[in-house]
VMD Tcl script that builds the backbone (N, CA, C; Angstrom):
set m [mol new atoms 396]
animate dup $m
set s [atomselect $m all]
$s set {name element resname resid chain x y z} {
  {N N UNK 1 A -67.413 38.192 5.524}
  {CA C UNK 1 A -68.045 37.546 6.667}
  {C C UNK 1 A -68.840 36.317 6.214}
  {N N UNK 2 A -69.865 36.259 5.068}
  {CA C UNK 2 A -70.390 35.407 4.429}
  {C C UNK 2 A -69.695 34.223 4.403}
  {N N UNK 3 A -68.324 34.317 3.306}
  {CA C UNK 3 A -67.067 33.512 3.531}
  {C C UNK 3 A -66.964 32.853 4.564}
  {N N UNK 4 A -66.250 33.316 5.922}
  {CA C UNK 4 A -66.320 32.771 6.812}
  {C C UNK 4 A -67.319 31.456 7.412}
  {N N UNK 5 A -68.528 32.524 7.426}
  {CA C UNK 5 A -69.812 31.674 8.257}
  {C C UNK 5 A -69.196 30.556 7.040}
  {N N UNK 6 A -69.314 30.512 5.956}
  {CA C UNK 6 A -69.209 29.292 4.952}
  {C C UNK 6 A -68.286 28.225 5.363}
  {N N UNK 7 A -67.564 28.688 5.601}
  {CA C UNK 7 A -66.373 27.861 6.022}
  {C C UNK 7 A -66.638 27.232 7.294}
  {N N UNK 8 A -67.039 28.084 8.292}
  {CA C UNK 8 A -67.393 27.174 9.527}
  {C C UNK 8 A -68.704 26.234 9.221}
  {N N UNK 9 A -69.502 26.690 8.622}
  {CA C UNK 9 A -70.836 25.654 8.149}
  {C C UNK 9 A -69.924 24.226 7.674}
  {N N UNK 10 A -69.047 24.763 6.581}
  {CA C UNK 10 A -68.063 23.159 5.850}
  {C C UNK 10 A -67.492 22.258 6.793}
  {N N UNK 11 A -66.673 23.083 8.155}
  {CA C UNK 11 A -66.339 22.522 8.961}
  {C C UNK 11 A -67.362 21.559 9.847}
  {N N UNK 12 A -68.805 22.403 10.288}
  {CA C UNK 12 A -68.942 21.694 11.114}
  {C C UNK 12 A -70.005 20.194 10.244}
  {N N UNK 13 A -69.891 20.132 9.000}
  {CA C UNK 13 A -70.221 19.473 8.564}
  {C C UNK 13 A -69.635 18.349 8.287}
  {N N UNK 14 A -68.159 18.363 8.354}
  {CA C UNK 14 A -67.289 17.868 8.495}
  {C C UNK 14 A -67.269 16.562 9.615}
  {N N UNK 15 A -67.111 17.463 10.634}
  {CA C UNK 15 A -67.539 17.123 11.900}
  {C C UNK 15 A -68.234 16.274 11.734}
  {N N UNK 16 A -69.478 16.314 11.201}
  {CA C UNK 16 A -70.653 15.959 11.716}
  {C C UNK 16 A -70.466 13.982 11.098}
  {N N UNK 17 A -69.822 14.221 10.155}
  {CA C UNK 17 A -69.480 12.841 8.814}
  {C C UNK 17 A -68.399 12.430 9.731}
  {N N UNK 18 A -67.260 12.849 10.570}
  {CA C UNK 18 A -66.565 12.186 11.058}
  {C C UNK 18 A -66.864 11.799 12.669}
  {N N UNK 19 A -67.884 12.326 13.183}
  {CA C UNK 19 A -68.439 11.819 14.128}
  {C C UNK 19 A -69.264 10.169 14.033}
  {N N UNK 20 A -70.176 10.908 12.583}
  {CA C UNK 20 A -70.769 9.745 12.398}
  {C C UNK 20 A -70.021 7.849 11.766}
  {N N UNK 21 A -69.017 8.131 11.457}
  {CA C UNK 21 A -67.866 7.440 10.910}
  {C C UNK 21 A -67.750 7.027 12.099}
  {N N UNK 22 A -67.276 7.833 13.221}
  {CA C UNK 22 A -66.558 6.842 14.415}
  {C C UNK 22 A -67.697 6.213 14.861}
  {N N UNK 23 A -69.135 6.430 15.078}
  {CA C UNK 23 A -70.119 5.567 15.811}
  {C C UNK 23 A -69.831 4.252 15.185}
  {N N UNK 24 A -69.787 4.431 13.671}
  {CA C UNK 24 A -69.686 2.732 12.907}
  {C C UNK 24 A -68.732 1.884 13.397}
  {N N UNK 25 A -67.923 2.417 14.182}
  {CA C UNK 25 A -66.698 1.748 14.007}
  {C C UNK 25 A -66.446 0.868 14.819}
  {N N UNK 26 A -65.718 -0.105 15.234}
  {CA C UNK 26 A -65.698 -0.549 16.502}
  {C C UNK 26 A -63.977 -0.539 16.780}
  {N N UNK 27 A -63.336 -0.834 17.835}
  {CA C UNK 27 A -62.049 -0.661 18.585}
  {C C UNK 27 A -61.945 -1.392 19.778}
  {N N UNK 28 A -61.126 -2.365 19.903}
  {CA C UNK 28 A -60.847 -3.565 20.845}
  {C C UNK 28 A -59.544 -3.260 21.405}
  {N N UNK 29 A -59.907 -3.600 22.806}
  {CA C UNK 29 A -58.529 -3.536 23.901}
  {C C UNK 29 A -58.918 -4.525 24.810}
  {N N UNK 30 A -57.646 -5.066 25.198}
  {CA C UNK 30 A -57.552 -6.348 25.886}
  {C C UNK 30 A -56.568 -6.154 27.069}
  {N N UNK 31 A -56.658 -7.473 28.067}
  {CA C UNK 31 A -56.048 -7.638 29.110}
  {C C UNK 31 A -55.582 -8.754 29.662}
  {N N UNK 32 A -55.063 -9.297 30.504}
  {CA C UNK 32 A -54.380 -10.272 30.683}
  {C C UNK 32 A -53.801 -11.192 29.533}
  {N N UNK 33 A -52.778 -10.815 28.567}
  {CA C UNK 33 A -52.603 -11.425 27.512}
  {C C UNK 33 A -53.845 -11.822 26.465}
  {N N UNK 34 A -55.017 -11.115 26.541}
  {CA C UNK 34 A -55.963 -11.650 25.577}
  {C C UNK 34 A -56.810 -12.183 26.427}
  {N N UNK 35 A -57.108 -12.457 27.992}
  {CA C UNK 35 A -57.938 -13.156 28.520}
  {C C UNK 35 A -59.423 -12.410 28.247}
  {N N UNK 36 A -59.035 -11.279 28.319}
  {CA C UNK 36 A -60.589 -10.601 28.624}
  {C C UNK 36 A -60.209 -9.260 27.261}
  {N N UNK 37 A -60.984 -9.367 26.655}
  {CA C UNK 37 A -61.194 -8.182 25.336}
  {C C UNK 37 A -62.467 -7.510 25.429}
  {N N UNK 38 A -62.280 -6.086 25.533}
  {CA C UNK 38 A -63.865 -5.474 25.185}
  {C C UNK 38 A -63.685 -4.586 23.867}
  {N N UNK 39 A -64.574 -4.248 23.453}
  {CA C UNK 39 A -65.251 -3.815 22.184}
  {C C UNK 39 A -65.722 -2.220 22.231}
  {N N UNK 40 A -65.171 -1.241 21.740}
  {CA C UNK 40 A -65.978 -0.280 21.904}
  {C C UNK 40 A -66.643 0.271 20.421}
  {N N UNK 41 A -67.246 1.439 20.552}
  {CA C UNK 41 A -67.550 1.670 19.187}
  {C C UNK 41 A -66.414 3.341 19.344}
  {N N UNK 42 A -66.331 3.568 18.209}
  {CA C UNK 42 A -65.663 4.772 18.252}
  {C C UNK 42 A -65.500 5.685 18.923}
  {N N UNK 43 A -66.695 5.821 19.669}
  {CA C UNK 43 A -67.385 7.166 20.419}
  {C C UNK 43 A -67.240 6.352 22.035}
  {N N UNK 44 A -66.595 5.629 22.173}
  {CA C UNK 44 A -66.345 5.177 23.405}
  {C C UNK 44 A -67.611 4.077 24.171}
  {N N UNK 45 A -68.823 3.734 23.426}
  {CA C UNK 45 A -70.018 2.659 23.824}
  {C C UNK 45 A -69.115 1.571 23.994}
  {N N UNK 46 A -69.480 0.973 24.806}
  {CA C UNK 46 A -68.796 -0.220 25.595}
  {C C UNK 46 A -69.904 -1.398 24.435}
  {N N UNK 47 A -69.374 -2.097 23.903}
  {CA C UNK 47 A -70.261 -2.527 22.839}
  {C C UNK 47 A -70.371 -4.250 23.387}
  {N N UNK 48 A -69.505 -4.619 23.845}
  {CA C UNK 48 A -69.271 -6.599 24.080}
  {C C UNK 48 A -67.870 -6.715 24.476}
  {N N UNK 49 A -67.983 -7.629 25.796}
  {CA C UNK 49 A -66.678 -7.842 26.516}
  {C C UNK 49 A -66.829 -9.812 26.076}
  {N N UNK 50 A -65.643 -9.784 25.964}
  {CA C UNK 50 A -65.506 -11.275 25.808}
  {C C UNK 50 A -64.482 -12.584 26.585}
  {N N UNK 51 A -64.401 -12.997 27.530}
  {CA C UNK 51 A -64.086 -12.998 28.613}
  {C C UNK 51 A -63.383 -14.777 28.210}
  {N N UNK 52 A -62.417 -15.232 28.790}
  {CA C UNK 52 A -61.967 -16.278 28.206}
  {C C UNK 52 A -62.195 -17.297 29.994}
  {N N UNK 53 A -62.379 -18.415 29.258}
  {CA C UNK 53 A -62.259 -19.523 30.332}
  {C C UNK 53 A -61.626 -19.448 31.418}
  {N N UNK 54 A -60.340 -19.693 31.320}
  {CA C UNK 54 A -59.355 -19.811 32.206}
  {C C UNK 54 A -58.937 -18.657 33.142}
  {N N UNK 55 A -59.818 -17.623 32.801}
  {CA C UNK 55 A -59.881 -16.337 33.249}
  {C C UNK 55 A -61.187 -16.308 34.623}
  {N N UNK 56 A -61.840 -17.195 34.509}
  {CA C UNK 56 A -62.816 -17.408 35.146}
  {C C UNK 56 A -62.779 -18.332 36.772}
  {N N UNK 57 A -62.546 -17.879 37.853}
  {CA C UNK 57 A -62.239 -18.182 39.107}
  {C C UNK 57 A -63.210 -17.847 39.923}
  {N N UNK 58 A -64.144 -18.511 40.500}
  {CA C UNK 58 A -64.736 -18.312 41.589}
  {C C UNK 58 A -64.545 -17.880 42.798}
  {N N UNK 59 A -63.172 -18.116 42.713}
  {CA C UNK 59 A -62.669 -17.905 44.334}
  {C C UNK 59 A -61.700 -16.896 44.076}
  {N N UNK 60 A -61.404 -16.144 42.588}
  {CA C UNK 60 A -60.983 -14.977 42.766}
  {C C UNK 60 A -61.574 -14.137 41.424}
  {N N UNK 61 A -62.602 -13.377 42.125}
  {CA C UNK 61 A -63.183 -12.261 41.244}
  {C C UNK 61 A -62.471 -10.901 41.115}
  {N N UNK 62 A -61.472 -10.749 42.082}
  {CA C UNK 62 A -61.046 -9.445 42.177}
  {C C UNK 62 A -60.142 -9.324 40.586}
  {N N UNK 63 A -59.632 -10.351 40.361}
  {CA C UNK 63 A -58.680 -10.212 39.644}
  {C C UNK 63 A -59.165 -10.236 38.142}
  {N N UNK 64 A -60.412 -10.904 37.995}
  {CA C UNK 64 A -61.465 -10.869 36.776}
  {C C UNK 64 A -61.767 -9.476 36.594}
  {N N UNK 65 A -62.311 -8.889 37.633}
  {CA C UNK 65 A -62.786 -6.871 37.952}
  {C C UNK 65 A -61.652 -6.649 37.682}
  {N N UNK 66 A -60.455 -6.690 37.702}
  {CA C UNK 66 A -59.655 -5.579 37.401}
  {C C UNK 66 A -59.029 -5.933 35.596}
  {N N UNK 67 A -58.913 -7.349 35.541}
  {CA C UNK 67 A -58.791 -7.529 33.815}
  {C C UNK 67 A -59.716 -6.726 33.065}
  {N N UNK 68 A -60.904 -7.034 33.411}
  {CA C UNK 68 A -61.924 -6.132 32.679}
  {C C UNK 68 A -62.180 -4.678 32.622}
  {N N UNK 69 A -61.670 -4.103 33.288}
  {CA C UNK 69 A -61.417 -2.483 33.903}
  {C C UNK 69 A -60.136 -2.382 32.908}
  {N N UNK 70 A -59.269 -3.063 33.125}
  {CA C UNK 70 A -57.751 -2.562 31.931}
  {C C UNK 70 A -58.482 -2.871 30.703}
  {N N UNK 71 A -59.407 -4.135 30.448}
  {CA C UNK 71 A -59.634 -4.213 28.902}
  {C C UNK 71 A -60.446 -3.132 28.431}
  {N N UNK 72 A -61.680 -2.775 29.035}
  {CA C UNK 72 A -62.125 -1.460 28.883}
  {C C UNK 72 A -61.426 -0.284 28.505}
  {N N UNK 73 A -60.479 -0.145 29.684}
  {CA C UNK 73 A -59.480 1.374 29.367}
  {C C UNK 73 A -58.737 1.274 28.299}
  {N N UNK 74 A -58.188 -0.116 28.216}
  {CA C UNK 74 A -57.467 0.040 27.017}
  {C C UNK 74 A -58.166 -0.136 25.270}
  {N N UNK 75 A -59.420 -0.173 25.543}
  {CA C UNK 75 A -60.329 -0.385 24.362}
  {C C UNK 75 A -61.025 1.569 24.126}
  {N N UNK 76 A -60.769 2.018 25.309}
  {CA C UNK 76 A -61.279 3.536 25.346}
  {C C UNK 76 A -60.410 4.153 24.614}
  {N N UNK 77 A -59.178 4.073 25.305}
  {CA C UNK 77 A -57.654 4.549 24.743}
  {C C UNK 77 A -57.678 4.217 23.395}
  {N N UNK 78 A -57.564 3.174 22.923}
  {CA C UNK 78 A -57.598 3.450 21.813}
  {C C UNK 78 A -58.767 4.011 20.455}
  {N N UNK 79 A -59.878 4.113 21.061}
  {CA C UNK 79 A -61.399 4.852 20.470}
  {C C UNK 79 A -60.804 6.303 20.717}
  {N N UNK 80 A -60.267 6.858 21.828}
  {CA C UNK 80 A -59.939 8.076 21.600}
  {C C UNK 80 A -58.847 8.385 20.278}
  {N N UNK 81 A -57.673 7.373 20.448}
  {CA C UNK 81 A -56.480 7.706 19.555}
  {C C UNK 81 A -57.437 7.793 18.339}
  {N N UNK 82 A -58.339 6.794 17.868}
  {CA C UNK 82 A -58.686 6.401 16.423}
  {C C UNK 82 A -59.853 7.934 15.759}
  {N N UNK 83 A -60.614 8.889 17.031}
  {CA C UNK 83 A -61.706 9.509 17.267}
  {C C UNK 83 A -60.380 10.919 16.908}
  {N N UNK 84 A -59.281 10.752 17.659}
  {CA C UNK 84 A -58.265 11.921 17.490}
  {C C UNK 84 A -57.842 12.156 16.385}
  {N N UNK 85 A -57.562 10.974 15.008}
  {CA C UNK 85 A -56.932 10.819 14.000}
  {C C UNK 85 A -57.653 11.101 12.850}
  {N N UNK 86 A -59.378 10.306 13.173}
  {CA C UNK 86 A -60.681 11.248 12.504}
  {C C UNK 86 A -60.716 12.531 12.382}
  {N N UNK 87 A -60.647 12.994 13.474}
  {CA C UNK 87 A -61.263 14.645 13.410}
  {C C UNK 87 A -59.474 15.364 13.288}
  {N N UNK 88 A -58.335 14.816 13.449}
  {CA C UNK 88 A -57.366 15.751 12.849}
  {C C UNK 88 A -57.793 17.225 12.748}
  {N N UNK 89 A -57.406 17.911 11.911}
  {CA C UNK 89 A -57.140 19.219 11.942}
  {C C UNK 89 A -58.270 19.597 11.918}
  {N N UNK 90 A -59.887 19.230 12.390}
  {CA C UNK 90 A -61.150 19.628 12.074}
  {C C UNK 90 A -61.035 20.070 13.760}
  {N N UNK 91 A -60.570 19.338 14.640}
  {CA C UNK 91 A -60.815 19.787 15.901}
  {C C UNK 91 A -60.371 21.012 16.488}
  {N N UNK 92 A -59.325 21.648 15.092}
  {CA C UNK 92 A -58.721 23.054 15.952}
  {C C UNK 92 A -59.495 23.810 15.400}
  {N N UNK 93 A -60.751 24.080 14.949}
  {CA C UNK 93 A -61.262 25.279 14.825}
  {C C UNK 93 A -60.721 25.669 13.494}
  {N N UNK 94 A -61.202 26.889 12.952}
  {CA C UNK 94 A -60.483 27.636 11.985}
  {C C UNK 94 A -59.553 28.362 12.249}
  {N N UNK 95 A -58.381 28.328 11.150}
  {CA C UNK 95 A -57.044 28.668 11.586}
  {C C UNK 95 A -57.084 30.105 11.871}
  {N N UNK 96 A -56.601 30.595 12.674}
  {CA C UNK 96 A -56.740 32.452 12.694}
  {C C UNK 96 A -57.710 33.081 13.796}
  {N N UNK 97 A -58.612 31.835 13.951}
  {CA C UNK 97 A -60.148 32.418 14.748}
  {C C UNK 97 A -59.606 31.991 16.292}
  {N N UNK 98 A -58.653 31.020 17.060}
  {CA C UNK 98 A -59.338 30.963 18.046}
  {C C UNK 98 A -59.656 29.474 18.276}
  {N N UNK 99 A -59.152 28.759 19.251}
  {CA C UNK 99 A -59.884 27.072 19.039}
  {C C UNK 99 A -61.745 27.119 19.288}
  {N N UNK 100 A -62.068 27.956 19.431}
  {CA C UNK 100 A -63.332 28.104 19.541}
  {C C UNK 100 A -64.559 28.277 18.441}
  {N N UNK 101 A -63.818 28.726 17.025}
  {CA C UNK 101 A -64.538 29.423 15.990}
  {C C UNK 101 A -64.678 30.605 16.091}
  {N N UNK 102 A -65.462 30.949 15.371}
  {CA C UNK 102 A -65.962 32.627 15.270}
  {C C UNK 102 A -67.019 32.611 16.051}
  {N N UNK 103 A -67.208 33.708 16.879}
  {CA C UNK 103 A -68.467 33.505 17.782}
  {C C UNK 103 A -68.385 32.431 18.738}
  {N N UNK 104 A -67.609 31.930 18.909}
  {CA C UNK 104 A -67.839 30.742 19.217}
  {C C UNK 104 A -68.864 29.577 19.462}
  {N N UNK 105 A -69.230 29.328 17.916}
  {CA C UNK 105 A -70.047 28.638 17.226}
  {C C UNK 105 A -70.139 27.324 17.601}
  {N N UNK 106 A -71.115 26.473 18.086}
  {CA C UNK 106 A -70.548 24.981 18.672}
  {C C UNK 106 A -69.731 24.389 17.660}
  {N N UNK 107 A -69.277 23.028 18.010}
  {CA C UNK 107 A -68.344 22.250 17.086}
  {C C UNK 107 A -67.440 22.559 16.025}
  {N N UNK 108 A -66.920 23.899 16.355}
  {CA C UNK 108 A -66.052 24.402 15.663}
  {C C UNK 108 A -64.639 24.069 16.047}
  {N N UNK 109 A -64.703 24.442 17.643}
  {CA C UNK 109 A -63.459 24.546 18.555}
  {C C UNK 109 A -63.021 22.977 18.783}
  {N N UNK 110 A -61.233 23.267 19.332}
  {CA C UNK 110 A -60.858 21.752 20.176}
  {C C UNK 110 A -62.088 21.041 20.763}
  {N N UNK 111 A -62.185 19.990 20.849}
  {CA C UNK 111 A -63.128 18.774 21.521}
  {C C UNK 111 A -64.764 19.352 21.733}
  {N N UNK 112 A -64.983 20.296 20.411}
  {CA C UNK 112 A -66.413 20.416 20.293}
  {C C UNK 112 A -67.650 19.524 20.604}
  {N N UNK 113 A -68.800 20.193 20.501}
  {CA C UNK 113 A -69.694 19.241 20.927}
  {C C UNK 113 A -69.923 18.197 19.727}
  {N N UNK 114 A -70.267 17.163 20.161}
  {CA C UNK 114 A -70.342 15.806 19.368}
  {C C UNK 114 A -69.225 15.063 18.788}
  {N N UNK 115 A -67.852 15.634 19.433}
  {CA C UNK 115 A -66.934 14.605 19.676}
  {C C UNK 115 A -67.228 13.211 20.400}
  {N N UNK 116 A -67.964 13.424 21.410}
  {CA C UNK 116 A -68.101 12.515 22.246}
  {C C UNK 116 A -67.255 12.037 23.246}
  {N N UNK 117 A -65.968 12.877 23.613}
  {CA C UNK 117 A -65.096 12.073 24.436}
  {C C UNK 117 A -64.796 13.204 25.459}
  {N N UNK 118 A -64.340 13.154 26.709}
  {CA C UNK 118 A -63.708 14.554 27.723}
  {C C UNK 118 A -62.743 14.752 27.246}
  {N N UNK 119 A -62.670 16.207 27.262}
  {CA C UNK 119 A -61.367 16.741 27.191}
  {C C UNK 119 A -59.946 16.527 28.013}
  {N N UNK 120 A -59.293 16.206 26.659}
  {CA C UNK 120 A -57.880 15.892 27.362}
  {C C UNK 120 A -57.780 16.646 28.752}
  {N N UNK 121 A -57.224 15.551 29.676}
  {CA C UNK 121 A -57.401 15.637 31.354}
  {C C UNK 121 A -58.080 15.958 32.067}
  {N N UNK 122 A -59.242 15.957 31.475}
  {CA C UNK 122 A -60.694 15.627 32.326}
  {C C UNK 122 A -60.461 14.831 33.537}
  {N N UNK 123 A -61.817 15.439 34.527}
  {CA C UNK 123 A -61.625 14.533 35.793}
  {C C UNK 123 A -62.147 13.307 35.438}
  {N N UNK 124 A -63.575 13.442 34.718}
  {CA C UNK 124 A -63.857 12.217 34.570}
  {C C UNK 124 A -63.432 11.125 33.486}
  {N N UNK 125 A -63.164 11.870 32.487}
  {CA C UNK 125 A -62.528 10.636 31.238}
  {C C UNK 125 A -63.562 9.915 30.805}
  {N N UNK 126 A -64.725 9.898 30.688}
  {CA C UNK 126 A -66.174 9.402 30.462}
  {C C UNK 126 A -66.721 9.601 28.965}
  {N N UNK 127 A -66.816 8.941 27.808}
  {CA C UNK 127 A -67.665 9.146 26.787}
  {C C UNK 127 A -68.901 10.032 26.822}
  {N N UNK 128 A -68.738 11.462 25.937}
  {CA C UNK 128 A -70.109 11.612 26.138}
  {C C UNK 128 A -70.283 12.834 27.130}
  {N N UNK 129 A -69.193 13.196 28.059}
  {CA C UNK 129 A -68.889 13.979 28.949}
  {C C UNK 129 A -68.244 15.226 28.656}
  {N N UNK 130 A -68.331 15.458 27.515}
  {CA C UNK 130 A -67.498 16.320 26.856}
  {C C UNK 130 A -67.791 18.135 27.244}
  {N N UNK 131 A -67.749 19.012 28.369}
  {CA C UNK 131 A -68.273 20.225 28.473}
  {C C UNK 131 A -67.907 20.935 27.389}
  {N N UNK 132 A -67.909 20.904 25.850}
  {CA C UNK 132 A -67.268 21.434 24.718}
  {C C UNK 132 A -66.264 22.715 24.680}
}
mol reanalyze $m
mol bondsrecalc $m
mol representation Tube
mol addrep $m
């Protein structure tokens, strides 16, 4: 049993270094061919949108709101892929136990706490929203 607890302690320590790895990080997704790029950090923080000239219309904002909404999503999308590839095989828990851990110990299981992201098909899809 000792063993064990050991092993989940390694894991969630694990965790804890590849959580902190993705905060450093940053991850860019763009829209309208490059007009509008935002910035996230690993963990999904919306960090700096950068918005190009010619992208800029007074007399049509709708279409600015929605570049920036795809550059976002697609700057999320990929903070998740990069946040998914981090935590690899740390997110299933220990093999044998259960995606949950033993006891079900926080941050042991699939999309534990301090992932930072909702669980695959979440309603909301929100950084940070994660019910572990």
């Amino acid at each position: 049993m000792s063993n064990l607890l050991a092993q989940a302690q390694a894991m969630q320590d694990q965790l804890m270094r590849a959580q902190a790895d993705l905060e450093s990080q940053e991850v860019s997704g763009s829209a309208g061919g490059g007009l509008v790029t935002a910035v996230v950090s690993g963990t999904g923080e919306l960090l700096r949108l950068e918005i190009g000239k010619d992208v800029v219309d007074p007399e049509d904002t709708e279409t600015l709101a929605d570049l920036i909404v795809a550059a976002v999503r697609d700057a999320s999308e990929n903070a998740k892929a990069e946040a998914a590839k981090a935590m690899g095989p740390l997110a299933g828990g220990i093999p044998g136990l259960g995606s949950e851990g033993p006891g079900g110990l926080p941050g042991l299981g699939s999309g534990g706490p301090g992932i930072g992201f909702a669980n695959p098909g979440s309603a909301t899809g929100q950084p940070g929203q994660n019910p572990g």
